[in-house]
PDB file with SEQRES, HELIX, SHEET and CRYST1 records, atoms N, CA, C and O in Angstrom:
SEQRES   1 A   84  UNK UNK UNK UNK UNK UNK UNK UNK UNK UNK UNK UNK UNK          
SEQRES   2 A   84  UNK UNK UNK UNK UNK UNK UNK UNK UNK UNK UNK UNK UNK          
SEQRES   3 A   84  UNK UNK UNK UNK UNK UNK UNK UNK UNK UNK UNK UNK UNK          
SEQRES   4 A   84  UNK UNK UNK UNK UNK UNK UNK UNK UNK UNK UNK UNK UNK          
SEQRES   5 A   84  UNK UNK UNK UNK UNK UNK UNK UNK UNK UNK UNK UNK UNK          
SEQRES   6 A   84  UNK UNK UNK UNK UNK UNK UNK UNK UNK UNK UNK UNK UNK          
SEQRES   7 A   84  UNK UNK UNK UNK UNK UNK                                      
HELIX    1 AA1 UNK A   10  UNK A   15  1                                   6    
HELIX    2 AA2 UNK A   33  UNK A   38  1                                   6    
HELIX    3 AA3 UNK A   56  UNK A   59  1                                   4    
HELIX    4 AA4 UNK A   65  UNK A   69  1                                   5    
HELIX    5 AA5 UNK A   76  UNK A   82  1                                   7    
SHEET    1 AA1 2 UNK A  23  UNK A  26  0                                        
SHEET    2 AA1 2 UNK A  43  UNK A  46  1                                        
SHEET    1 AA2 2 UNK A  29  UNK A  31  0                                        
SHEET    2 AA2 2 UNK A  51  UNK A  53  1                                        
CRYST1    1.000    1.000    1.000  90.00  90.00  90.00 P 1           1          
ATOM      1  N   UNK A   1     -16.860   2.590   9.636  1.00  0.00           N  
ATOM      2  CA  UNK A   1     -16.689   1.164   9.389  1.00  0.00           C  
ATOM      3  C   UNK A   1     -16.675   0.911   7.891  1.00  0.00           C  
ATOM      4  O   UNK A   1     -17.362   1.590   7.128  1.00  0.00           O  
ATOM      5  N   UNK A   2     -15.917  -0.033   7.494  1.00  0.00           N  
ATOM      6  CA  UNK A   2     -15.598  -0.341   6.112  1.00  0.00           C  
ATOM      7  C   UNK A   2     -16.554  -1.144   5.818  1.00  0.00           C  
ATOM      8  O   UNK A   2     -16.953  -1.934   6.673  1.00  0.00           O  
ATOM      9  N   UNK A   3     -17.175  -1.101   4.417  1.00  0.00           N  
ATOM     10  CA  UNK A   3     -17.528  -1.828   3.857  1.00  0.00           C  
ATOM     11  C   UNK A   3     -17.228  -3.026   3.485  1.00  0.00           C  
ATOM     12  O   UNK A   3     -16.295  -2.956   2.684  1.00  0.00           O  
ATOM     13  N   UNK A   4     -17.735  -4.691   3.767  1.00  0.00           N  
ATOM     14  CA  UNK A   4     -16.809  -5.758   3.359  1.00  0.00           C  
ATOM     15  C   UNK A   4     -17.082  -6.151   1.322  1.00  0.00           C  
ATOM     16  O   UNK A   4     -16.555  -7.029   0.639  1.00  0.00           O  
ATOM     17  N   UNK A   5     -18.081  -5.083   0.934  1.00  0.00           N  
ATOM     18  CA  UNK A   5     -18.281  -5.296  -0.763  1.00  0.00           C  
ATOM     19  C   UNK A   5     -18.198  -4.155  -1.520  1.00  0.00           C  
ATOM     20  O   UNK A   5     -18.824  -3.708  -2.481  1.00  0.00           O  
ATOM     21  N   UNK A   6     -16.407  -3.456  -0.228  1.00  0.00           N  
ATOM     22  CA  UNK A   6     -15.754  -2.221  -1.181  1.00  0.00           C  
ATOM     23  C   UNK A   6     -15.067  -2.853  -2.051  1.00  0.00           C  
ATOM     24  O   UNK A   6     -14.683  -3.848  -1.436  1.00  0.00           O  
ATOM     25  N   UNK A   7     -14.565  -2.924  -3.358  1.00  0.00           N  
ATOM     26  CA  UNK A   7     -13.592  -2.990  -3.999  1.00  0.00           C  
ATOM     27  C   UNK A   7     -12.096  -2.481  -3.380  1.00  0.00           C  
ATOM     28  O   UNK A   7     -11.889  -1.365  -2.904  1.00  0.00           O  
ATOM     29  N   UNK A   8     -11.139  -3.539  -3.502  1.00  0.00           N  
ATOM     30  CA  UNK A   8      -9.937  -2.559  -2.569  1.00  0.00           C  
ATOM     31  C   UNK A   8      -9.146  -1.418  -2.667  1.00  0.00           C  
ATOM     32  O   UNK A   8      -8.219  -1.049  -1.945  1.00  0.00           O  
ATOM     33  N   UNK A   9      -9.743  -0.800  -3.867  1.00  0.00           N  
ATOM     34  CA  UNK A   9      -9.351   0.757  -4.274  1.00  0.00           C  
ATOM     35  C   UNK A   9     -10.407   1.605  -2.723  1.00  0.00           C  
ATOM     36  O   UNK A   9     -10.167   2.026  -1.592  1.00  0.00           O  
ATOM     37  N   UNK A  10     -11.274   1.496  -3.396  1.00  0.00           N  
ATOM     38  CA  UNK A  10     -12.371   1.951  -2.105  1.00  0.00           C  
ATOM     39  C   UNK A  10     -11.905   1.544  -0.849  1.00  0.00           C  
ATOM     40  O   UNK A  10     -12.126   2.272   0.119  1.00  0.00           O  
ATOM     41  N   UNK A  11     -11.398   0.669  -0.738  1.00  0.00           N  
ATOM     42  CA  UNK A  11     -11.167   0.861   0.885  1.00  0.00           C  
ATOM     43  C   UNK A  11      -9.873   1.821   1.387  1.00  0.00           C  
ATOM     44  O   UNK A  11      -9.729   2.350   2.489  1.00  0.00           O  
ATOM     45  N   UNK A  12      -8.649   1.889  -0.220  1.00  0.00           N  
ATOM     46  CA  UNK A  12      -7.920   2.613   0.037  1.00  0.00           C  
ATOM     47  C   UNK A  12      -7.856   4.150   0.156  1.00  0.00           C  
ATOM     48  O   UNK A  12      -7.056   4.882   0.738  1.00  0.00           O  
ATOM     49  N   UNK A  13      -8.839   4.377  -0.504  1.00  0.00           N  
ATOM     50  CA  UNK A  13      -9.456   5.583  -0.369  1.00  0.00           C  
ATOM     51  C   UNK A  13     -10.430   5.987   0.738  1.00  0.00           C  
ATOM     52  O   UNK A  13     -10.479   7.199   0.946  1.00  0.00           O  
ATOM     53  N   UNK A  14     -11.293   5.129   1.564  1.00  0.00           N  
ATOM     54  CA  UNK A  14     -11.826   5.260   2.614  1.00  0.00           C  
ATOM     55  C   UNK A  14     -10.440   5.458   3.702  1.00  0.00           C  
ATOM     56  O   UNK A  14     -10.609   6.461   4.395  1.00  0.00           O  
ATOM     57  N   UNK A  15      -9.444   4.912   3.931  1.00  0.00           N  
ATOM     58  CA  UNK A  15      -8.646   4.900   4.266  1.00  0.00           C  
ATOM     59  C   UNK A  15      -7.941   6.352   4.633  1.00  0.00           C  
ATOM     60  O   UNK A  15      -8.007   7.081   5.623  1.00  0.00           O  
ATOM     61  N   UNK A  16      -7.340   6.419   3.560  1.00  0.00           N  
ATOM     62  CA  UNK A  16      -7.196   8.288   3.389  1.00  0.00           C  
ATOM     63  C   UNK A  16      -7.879   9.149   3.407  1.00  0.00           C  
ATOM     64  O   UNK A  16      -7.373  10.266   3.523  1.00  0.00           O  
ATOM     65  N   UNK A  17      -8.914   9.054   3.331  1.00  0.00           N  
ATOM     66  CA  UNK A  17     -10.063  10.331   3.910  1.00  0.00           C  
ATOM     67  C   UNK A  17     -10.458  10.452   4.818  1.00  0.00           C  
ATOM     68  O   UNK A  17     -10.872  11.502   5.309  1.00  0.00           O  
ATOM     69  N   UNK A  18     -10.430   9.184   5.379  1.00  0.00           N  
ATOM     70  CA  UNK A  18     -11.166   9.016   7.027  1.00  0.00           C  
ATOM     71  C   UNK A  18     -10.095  10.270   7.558  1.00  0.00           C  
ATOM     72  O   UNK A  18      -8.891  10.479   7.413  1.00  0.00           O  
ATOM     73  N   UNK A  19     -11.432  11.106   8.380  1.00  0.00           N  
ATOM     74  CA  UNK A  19     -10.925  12.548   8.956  1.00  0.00           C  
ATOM     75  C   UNK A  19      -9.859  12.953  10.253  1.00  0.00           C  
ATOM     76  O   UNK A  19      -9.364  14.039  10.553  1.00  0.00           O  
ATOM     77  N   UNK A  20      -9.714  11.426  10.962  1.00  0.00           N  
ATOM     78  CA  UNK A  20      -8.740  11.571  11.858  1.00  0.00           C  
ATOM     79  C   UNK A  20      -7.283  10.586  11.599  1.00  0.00           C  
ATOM     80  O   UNK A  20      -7.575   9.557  10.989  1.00  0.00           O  
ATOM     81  N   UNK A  21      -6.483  10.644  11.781  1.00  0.00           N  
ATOM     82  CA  UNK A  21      -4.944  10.144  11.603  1.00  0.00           C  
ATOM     83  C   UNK A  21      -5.180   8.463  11.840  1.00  0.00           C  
ATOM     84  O   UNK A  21      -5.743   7.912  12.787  1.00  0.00           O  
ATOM     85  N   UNK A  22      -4.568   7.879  10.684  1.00  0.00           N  
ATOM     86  CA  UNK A  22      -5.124   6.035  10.935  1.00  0.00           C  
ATOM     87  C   UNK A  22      -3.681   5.499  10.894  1.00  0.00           C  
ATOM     88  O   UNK A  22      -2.917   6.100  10.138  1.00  0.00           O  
ATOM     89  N   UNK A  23      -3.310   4.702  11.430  1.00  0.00           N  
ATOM     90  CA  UNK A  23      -2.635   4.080  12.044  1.00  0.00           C  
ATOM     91  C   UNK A  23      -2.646   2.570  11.435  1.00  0.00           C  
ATOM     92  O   UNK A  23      -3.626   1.830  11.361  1.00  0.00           O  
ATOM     93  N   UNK A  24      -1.437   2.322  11.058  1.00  0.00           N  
ATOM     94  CA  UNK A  24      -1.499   0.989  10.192  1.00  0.00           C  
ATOM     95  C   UNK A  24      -0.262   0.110  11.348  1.00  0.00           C  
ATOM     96  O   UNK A  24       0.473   0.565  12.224  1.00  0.00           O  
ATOM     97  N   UNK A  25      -0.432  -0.983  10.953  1.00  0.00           N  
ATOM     98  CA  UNK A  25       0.921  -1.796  11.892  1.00  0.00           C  
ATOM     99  C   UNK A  25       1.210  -3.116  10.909  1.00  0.00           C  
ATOM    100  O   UNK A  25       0.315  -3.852  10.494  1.00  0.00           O  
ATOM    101  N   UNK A  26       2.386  -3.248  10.667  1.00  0.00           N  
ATOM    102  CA  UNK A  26       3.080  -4.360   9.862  1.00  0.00           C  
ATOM    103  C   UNK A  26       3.733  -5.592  10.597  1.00  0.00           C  
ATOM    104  O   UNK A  26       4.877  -5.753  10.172  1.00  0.00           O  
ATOM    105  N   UNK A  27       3.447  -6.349  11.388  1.00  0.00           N  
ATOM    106  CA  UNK A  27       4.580  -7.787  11.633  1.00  0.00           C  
ATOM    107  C   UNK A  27       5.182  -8.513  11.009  1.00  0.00           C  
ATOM    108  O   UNK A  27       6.301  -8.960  11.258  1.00  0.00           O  
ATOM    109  N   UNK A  28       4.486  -8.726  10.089  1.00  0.00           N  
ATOM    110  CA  UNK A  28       5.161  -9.901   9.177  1.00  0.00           C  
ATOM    111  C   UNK A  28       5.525  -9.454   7.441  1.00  0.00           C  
ATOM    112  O   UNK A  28       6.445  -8.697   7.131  1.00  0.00           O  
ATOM    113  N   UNK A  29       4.786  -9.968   6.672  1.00  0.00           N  
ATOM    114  CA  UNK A  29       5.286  -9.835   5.259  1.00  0.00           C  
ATOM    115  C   UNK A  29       3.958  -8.958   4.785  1.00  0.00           C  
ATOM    116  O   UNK A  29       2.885  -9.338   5.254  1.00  0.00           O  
ATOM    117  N   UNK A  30       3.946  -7.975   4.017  1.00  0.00           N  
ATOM    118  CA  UNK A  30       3.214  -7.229   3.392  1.00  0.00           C  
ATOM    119  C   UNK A  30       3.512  -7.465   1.745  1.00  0.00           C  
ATOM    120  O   UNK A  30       4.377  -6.713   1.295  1.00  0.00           O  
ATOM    121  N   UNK A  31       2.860  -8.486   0.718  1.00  0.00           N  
ATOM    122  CA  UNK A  31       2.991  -8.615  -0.233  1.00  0.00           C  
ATOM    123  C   UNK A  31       1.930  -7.807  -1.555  1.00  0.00           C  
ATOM    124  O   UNK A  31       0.728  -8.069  -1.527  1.00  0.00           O  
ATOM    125  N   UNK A  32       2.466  -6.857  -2.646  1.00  0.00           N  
ATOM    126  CA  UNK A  32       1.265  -6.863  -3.366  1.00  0.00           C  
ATOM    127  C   UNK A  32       0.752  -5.818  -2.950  1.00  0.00           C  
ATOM    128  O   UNK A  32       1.326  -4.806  -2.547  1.00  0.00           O  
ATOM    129  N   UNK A  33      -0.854  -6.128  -3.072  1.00  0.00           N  
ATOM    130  CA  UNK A  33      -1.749  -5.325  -3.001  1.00  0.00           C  
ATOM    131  C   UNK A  33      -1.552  -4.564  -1.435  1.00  0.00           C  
ATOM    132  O   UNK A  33      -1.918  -3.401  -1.264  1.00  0.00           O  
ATOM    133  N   UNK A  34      -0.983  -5.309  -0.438  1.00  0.00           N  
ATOM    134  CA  UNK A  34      -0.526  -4.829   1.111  1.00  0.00           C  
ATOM    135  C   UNK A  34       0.090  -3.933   1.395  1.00  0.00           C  
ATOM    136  O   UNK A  34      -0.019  -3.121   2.314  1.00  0.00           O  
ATOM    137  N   UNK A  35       1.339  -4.131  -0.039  1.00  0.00           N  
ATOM    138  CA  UNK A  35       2.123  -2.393   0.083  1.00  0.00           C  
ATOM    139  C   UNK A  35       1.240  -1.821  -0.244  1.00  0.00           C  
ATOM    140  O   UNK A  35       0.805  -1.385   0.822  1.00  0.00           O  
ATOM    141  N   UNK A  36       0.513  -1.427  -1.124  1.00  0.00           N  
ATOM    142  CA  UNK A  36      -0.549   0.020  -1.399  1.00  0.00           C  
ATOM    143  C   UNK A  36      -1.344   0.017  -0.086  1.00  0.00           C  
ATOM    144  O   UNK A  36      -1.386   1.201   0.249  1.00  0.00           O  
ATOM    145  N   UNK A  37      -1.884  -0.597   0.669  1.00  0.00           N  
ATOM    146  CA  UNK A  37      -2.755  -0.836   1.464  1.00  0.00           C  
ATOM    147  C   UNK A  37      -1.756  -0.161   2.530  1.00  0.00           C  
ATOM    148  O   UNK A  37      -2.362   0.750   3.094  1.00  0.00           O  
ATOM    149  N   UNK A  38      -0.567  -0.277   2.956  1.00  0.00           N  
ATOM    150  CA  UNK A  38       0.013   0.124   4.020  1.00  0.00           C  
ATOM    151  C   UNK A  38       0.305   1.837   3.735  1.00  0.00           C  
ATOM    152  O   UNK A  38       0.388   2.711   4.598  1.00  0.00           O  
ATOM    153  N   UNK A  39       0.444   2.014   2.046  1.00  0.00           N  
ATOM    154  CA  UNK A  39       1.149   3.187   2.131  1.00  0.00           C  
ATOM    155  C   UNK A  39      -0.342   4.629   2.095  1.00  0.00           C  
ATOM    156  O   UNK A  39      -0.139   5.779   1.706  1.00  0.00           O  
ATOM    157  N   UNK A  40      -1.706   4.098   2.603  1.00  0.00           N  
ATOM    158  CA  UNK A  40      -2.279   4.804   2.793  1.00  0.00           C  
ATOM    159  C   UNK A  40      -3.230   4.907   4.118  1.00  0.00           C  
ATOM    160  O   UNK A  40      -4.449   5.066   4.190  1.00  0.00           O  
ATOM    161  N   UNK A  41      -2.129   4.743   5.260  1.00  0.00           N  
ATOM    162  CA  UNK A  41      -1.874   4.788   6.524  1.00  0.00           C  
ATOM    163  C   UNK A  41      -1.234   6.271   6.785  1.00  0.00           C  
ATOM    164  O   UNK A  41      -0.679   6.797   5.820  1.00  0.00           O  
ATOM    165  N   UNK A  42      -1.251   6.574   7.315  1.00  0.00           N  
ATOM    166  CA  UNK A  42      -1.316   8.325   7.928  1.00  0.00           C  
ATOM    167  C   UNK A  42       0.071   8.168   8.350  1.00  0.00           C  
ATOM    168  O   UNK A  42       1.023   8.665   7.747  1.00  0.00           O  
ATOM    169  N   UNK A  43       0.196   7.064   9.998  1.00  0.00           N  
ATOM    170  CA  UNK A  43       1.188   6.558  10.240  1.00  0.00           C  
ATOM    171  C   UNK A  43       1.697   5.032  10.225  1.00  0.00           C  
ATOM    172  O   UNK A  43       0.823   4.223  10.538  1.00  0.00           O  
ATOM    173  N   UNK A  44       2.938   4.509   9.921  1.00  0.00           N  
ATOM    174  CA  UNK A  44       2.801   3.080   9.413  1.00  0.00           C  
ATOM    175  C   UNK A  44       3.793   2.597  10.456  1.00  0.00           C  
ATOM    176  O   UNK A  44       4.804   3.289  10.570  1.00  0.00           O  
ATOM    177  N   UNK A  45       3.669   1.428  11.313  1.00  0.00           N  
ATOM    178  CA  UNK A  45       4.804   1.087  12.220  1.00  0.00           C  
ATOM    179  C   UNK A  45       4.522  -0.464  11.500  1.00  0.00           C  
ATOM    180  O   UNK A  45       3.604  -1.179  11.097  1.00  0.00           O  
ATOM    181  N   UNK A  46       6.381  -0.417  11.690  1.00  0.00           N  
ATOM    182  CA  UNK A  46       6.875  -1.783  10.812  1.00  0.00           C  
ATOM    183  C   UNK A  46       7.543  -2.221  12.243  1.00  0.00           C  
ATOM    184  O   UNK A  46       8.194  -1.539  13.034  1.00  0.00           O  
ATOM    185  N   UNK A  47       7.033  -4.025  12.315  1.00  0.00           N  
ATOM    186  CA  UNK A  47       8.535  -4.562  13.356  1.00  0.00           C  
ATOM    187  C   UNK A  47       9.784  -4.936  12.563  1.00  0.00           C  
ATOM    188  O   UNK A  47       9.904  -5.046  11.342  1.00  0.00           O  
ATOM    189  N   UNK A  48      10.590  -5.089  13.424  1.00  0.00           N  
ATOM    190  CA  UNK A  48      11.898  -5.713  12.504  1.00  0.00           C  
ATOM    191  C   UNK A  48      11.859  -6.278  11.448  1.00  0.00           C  
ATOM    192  O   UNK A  48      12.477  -6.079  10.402  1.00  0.00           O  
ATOM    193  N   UNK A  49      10.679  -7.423  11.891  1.00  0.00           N  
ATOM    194  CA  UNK A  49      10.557  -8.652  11.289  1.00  0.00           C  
ATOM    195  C   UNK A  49       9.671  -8.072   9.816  1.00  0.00           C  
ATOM    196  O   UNK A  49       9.632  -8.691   8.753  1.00  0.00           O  
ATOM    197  N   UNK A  50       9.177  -7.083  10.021  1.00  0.00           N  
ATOM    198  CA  UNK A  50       8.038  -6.982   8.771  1.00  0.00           C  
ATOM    199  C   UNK A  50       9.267  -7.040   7.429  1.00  0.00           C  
ATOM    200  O   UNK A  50      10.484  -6.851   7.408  1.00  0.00           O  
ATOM    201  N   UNK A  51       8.173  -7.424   6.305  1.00  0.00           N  
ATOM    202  CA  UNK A  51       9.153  -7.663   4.635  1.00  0.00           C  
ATOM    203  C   UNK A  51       8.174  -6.561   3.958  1.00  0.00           C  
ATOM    204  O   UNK A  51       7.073  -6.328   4.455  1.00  0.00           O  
ATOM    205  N   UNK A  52       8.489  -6.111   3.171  1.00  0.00           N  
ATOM    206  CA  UNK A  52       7.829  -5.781   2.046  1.00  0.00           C  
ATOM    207  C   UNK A  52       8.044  -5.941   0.378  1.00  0.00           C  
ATOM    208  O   UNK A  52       9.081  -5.698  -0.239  1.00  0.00           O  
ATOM    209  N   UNK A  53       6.936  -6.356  -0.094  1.00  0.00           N  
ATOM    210  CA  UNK A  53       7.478  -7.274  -1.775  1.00  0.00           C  
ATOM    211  C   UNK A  53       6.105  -7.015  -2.924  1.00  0.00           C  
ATOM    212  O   UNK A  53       4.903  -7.278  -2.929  1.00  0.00           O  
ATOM    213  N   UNK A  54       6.833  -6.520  -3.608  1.00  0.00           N  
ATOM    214  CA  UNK A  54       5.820  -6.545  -4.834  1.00  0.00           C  
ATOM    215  C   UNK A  54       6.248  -7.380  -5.995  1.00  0.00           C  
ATOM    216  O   UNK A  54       6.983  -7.023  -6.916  1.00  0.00           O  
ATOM    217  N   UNK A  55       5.542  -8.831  -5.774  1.00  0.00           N  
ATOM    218  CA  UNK A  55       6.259 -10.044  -6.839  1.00  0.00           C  
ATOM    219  C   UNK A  55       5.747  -9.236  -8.603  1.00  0.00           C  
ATOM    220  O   UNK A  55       6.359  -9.421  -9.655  1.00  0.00           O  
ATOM    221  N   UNK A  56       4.564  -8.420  -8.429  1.00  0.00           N  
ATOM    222  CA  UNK A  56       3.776  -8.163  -9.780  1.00  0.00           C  
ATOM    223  C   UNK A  56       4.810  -7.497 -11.127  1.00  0.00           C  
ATOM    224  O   UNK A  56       4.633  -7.412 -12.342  1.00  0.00           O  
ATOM    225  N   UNK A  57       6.144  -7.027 -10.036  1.00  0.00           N  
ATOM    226  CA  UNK A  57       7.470  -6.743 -11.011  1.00  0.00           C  
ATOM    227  C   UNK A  57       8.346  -7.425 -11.799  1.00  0.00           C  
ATOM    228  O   UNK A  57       8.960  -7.058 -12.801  1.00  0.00           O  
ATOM    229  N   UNK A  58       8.323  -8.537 -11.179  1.00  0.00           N  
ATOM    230  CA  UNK A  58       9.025  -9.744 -12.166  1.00  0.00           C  
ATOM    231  C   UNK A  58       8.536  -9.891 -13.195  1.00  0.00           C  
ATOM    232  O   UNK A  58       9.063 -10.217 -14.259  1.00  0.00           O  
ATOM    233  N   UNK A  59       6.772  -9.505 -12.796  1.00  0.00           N  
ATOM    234  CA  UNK A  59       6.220 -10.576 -14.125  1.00  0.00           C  
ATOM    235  C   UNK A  59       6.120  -9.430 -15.269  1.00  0.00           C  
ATOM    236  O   UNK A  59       6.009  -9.683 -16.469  1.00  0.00           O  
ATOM    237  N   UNK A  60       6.196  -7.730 -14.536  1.00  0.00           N  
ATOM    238  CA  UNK A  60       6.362  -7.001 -15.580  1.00  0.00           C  
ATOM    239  C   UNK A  60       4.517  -6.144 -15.638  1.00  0.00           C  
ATOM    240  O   UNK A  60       3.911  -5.565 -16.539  1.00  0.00           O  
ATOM    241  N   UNK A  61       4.180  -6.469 -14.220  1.00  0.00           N  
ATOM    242  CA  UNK A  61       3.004  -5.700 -13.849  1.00  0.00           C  
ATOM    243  C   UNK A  61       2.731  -5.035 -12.514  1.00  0.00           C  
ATOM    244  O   UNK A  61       2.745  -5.607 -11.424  1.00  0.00           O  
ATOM    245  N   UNK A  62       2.502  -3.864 -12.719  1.00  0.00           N  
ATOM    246  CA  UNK A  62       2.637  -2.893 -11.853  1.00  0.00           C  
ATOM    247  C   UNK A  62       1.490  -3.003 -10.641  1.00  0.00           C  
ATOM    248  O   UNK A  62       1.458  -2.340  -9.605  1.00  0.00           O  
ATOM    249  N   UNK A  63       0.570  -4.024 -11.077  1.00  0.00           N  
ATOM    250  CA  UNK A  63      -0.604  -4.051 -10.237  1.00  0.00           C  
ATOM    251  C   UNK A  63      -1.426  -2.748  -9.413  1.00  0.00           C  
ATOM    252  O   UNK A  63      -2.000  -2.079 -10.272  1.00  0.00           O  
ATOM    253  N   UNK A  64      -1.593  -2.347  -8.426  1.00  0.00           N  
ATOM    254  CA  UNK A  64      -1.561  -0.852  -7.558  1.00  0.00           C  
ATOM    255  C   UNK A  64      -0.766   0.488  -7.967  1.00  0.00           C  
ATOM    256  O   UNK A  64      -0.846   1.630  -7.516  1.00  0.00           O  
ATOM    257  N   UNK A  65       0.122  -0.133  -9.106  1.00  0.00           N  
ATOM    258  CA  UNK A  65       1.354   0.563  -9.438  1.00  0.00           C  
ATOM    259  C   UNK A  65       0.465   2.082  -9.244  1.00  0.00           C  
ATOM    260  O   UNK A  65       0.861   2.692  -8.251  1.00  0.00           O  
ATOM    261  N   UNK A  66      -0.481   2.682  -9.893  1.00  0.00           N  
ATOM    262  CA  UNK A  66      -1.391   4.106 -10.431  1.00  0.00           C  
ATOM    263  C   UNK A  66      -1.627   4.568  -8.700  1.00  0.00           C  
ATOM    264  O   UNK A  66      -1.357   5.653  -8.185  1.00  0.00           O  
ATOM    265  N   UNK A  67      -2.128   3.528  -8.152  1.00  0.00           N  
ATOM    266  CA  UNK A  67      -2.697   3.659  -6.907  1.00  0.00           C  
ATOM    267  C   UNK A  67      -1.654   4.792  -5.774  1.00  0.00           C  
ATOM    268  O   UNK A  67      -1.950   5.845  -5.209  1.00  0.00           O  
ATOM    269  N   UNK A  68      -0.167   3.850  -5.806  1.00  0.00           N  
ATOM    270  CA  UNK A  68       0.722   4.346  -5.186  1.00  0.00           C  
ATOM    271  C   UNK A  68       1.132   5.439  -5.869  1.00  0.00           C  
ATOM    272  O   UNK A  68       1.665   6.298  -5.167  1.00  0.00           O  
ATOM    273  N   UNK A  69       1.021   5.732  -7.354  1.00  0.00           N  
ATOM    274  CA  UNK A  69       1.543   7.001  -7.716  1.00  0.00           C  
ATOM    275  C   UNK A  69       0.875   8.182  -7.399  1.00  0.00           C  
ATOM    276  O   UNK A  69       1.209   9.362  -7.285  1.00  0.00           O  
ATOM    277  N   UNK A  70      -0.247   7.495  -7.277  1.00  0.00           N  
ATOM    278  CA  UNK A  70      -1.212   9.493  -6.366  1.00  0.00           C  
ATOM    279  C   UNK A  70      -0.685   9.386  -5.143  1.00  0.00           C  
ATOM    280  O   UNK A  70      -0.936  10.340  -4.406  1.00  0.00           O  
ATOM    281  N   UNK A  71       0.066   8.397  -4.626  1.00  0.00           N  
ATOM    282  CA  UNK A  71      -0.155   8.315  -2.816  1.00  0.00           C  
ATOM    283  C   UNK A  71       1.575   9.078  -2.881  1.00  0.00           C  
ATOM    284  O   UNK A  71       1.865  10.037  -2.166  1.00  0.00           O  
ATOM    285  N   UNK A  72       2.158   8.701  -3.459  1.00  0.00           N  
ATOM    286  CA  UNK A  72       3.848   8.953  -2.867  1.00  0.00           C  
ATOM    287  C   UNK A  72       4.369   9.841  -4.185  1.00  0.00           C  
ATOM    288  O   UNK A  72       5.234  10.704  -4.038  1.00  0.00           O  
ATOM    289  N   UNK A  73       3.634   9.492  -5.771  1.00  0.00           N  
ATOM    290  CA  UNK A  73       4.718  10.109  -6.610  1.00  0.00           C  
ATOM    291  C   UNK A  73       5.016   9.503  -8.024  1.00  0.00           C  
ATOM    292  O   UNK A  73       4.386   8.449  -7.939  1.00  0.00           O  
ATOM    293  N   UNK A  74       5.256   9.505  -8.554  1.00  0.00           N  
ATOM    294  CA  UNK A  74       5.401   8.657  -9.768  1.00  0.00           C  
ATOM    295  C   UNK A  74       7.075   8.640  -9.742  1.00  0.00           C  
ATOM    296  O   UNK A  74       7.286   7.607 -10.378  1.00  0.00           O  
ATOM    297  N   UNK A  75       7.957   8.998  -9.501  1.00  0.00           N  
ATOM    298  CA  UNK A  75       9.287   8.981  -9.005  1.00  0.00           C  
ATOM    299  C   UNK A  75       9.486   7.871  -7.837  1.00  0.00           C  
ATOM    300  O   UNK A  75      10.174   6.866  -8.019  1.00  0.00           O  
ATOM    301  N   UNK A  76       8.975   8.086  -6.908  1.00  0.00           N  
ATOM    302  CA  UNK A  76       8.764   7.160  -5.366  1.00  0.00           C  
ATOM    303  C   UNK A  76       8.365   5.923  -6.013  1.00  0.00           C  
ATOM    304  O   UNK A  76       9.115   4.947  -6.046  1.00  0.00           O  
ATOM    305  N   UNK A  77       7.050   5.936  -6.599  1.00  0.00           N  
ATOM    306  CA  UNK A  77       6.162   4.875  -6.346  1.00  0.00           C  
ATOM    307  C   UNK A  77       7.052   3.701  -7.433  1.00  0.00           C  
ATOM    308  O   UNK A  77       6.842   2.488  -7.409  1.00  0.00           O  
ATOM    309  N   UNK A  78       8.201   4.486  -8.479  1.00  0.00           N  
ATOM    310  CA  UNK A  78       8.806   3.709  -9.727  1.00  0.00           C  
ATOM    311  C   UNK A  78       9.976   2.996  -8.692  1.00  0.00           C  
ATOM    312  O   UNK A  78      10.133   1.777  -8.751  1.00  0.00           O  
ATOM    313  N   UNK A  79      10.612   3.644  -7.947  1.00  0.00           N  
ATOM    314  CA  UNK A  79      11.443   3.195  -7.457  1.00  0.00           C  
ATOM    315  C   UNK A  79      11.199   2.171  -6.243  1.00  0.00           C  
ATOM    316  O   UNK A  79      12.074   1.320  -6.087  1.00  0.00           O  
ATOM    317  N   UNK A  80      10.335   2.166  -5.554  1.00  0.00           N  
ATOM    318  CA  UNK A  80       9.724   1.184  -4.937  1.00  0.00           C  
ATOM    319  C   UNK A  80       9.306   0.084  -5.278  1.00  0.00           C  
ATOM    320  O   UNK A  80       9.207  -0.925  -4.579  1.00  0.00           O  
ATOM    321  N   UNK A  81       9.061   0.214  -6.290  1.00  0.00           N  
ATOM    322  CA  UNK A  81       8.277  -1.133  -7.305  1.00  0.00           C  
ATOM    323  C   UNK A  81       9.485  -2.151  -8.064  1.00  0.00           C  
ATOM    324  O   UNK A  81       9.569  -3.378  -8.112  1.00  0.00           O  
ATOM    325  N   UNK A  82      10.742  -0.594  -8.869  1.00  0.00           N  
ATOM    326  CA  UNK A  82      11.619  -1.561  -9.389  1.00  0.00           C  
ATOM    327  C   UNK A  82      12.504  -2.176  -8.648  1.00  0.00           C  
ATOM    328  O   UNK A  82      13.222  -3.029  -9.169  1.00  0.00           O  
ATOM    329  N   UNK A  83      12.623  -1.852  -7.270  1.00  0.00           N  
ATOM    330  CA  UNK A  83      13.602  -2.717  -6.027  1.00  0.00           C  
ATOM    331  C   UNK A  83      12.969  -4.241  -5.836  1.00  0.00           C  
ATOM    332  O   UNK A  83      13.483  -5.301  -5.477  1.00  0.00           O  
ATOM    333  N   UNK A  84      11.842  -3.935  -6.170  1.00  0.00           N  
ATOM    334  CA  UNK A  84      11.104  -5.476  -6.459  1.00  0.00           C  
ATOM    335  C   UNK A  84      11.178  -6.091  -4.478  1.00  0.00           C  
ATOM    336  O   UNK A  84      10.741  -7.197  -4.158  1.00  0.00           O  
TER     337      UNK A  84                                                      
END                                                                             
């Protein structure tokens, strides 16, 4: 069980360590801090309908940007971010 006075790095990291396969699910819009949060899901099911958006690019801040680069890549995580 998660802590509710993890910081949300810590939970993303509780996340990925937890020892059996975790399972994330998307319906709607995943903004921000939500993409990092989704992309440290084991397995991730999106519906049609789900969006995904990181507004922190417009403004010219990467926010999670470090976060996602241990998770996918610093290649991945650039190109994900600059599709905005």
């Amino acid at each position: 069980m998660l802590d509710a006075g993890l910081a949300p790095r810590d939970c993303f990291t509780a996340i990925m360590d937890y020892p059996i396969p975790v399972i994330g699910a998307i319906t709607g819009g995943a903004v921000g801090a939500a993409v990092v949060l989704a992309a440290c899901f084991d397995i991730l099911i999106a519906s049609e309908t789900a969006r995904f958006c990181v507004p922190e690019v417009k403004a010219g801040v990467l926010g999670g940007g470090r976060h996602l680069q241990k998770l996918v890549g610093p290649y991945r995580a650039r190109k994900r971010f600059f599709k905005g």
